[in-house]
N, C-alpha and C positions, 0 to 999 in steps of 0.2 A: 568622407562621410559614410555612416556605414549603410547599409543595403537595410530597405523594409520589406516587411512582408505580413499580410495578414496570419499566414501560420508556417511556423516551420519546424521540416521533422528532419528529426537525427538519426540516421540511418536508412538505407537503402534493399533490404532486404524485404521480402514478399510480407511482413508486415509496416514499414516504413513506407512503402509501394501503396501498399490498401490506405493506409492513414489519408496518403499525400490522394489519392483519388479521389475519397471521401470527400475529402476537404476542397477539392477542383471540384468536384460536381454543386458544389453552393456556390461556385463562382466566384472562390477567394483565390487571393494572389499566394503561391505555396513555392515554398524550397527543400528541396531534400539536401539534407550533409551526411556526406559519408567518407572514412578517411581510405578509402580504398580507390583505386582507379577504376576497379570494373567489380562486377557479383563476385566476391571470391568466397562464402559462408556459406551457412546450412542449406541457403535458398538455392544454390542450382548443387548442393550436391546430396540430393535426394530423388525419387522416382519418377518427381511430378506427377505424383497419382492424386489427383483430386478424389477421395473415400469420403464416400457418404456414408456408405450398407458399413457397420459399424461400428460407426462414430458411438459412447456415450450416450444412453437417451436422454432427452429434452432438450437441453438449449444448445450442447454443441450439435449433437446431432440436425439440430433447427440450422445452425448455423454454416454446416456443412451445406443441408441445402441451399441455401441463400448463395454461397460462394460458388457453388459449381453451377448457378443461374447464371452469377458474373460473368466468371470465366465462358461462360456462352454467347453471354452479350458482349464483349469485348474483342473474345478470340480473334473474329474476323477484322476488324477495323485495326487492331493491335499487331496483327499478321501472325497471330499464334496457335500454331495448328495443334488441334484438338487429335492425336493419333489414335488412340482407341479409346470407346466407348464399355460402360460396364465393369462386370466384374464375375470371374470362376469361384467358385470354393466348392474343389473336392474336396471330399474328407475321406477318411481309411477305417476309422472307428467307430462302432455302434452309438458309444459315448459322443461323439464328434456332432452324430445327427441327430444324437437327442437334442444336444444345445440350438442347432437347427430347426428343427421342427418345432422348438421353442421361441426362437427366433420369427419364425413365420406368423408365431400365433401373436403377438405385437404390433404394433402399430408401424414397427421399423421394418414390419416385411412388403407392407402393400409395396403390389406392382414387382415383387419380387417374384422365383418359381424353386420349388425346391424339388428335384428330381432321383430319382433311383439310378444307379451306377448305369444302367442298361441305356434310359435314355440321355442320361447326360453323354454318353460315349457316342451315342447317334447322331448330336448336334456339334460336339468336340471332344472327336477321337485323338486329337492331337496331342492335347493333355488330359485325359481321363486315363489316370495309371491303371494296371491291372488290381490292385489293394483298395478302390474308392467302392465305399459303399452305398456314398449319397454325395452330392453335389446342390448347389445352393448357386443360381442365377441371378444377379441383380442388374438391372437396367440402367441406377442412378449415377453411373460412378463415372468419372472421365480421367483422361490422363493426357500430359504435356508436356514435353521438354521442359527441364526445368533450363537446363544449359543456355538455353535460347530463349525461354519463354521469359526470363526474369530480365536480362537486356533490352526485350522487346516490348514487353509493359514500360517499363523507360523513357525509352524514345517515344515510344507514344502517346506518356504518360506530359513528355515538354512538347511534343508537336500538337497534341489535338489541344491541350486547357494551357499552356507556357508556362506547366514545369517547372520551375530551375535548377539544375543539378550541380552540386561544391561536389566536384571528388577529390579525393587525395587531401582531405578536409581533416583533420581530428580536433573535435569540438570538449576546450582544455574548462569551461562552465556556463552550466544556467541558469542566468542571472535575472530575470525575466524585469521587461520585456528586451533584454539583451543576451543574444548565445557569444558567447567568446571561442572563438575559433587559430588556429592556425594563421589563416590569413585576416582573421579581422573580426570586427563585432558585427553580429547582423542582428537586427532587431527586427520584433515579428510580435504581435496583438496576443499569441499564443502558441504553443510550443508543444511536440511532441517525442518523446523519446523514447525508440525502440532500437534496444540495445543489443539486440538477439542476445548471444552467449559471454558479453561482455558484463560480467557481475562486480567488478568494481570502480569503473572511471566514472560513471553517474550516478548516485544517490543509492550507493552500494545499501546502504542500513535498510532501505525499503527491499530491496532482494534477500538480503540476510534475514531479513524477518519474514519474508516466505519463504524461508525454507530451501533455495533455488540451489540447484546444484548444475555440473555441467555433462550432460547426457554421450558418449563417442558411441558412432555407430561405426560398422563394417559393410561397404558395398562392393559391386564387381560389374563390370561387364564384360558382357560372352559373345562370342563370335554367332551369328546367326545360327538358330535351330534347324535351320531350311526347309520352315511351315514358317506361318502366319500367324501367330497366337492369337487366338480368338478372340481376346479382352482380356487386361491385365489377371491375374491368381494369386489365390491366398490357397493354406490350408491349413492342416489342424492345430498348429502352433498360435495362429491367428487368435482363434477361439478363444484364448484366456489371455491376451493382449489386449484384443481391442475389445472397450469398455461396454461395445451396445450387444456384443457376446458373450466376456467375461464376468459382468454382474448378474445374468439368469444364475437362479439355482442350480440349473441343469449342468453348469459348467464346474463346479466340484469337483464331480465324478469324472469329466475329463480330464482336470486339471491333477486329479492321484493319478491318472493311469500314465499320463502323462508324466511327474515326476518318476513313476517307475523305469518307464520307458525311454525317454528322452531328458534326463535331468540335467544334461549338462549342457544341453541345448535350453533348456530355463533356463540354468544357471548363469548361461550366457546372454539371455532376451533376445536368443533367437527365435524368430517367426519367417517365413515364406511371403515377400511380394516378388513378382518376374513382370515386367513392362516388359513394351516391346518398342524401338526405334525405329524411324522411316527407314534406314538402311537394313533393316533387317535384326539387328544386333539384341541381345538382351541384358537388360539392368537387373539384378538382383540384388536382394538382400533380405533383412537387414539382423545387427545387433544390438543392444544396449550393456551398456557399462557406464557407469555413474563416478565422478569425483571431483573434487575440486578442480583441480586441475589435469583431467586427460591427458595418458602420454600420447602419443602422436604414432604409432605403431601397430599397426596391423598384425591382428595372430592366425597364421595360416592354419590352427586347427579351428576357428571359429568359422575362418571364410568356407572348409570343409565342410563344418556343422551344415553353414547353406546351401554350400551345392548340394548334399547327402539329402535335404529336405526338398529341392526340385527334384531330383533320384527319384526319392519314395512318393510326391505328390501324383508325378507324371510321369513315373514308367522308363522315361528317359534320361540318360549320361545328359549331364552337364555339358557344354559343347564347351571349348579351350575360353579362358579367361585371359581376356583383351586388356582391361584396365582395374584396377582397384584402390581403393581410398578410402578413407576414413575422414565423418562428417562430427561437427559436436555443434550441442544445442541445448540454450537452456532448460532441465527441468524442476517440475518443482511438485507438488502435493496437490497443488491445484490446474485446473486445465489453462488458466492466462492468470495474468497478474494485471492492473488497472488501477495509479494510485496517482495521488493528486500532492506531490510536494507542495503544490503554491498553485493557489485558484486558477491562473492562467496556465499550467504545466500537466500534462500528463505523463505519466511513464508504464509504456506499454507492452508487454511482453505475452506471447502463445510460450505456456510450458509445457506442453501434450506432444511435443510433436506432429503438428499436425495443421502446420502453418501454410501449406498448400490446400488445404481442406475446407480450412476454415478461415484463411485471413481478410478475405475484404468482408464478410460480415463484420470480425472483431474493428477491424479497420472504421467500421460503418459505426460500432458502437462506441469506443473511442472518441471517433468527432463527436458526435451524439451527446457524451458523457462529459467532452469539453466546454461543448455548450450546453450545458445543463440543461440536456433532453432527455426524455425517458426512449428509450429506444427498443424494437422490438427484433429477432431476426428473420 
């Protein structure tokens, strides 16, 4: 007989995770399937930076904060430790803090501090290089293990609401109200699918028609700095990446100086984030590189490009490189994708990169959207 369930979602990753919570906090019976034994995708191999200061303004940026609320109310009862709070952005360029100082004057700055080299270096000498000519403080921003953190959303996502977790599951269609699986049919009132970077085993023509391509990034981890990093850093790469920076006017002008200057670090989509681990250890990264199908290979002049941008942020050598890897993740033209093959189905996808930032709002709009609610975040 096969298995019921009032919703079930496909996939197990920090959006598949939000769905299945969503849908447990209405007090429905939920399954997750996922054909993996444990997290092995984009979701733990990235910084666990939960980035608010930013996000895109209006709805992601909305939605940023809604999820780094979650991950508050969660953390503790879910046993997932919040390691630092906030966020650095020194910058080197006059250009860098015009885009800043534009920043501030937004609505994306409240509760933020934007500072002059002298006093950002009084509160953290640790990373304020010698070349920073302003720095940019924000308060909103947290960070997690992702390594850990997405395991332990899990477990306590079947211990507190009963869960049910199919691993080692590959779900072969949906049939609604029947999923066909590996080991069998489960039937469920309504069904959700997050496919993360899988663009064709599910309702591939709704991907292809946005546009969706498959994003590889370059990470690394470093032997401890032997300081404390004061709150995860960005710096001037940042600026013309992320969208609640890169769409002011003001960003132009950094963005030529920048192609002059650093082109082949555009050319690569590298930008500067540096977490810091309870053992002391640092995550850096990142790059983007776009294709159908990503090769599976790390280019040690890119991982360079990175370490050279903590060099020039913070003053300081790179400490020896412990581990490195390469992540890939759907993306696409737009910041999620949200479609509806069949009244009872959603297929749900974050294209932004930015599925620790923002997943249990999308997660929350999702259900929302299943059950034909208008949703806010």
């Amino acid at each position: 007989m096969a298995r019921r369930y009032q919703v079930a979602v496909v996939g197990a990753g920090i959006v598949g995770l939000a769905c299945a919570l969503a849908a447990a906090r209405r007090g429905l019976s939920v399954v997750v399937i996922d054909r993996d034994a444990q997290a092995n995708g984009a979701s733990i191999r990235n910084f666990g930076f939960v980035t608010v200061t930013g996000q895109p303004r209006g709805n992601i940026w909305s939605r940023a904060h809604r999820t780094r609320a979650v991950w508050d109310e969660i953390a503790c009862e879910a046993d997932v430790s919040i390691l630092q709070r906030g966020l650095w952005l020194p910058v080197r360029r006059p250009e860098a803090a015009a885009v800043l100082e534009a920043f501030m004057a937004t609505e994306m700055g409240e509760g933020c501090r934007l500072m002059t080299a002298g006093e950002a270096r009084a509160r953290a000498p640790e990373i304020i290089g010698p070349d920073t000519v302003a720095a940019l403080w924000s308060p909103h921003d947290l960070r997690v293990d992702s390594r850990s953190a997405i395991p332990r959303l899990a477990a306590w996502l079947a211990a507190r609401f009963g869960v049910e977790f199919l691993r080692q599951t590959a779900v072969q269609a949906v049939e609604p109200p029947r999923v066909l699986t590996s080991r069998g049919i489960i039937e469920a009132e309504r069904i959700v699918v997050c496919p993360g970077d899988d663009l064709v085993s599910l309702f591939p023509d709704y991907m292809t028609d946005a546009g969706l391509a498959r994003c590889k990034l370059q990470m690394m981890r470093l032997a401890s700095p032997g300081f404390v990093l004061p709150a995860p850093i960005m710096s001037d790469l940042g600026l013309v990446r992320y969208g609640g920076y890169a769409d002011l006017p003001e960003a132009a002008a950094l963005r030529a100086r920048l192609e002059a200057e650093q082109g082949q670090a555009l050319a690569d989509g590298v930008h500067l984030i540096a977490v810091q681990d309870a053992d002391g250890a640092l995550v850096v990264g990142d790059s983007h590189h776009d294709a159908a199908t990503p090769d599976p290979f790390a280019s040690a002049a890119v991982d360079q490009l990175i370490l050279d941008e903590w060099h020039a942020a913070t003053g300081r050598p790179a400490p020896a490189v412990l581990q490195r890897w390469t992540g890939t993740y759907a993306y696409g033209p737009k910041a999620d994708l949200i479609a509806a093959p069949h009244p009872d189905v959603r297929l749900a996808l974050i294209t932004a990169g930015n599925g620790a930032s923002t997943g249990f709002a999308f997660g929350e709009a999702v259900i929302s959207d299943l059950f034909q609610e208008t949703f806010k975040p």
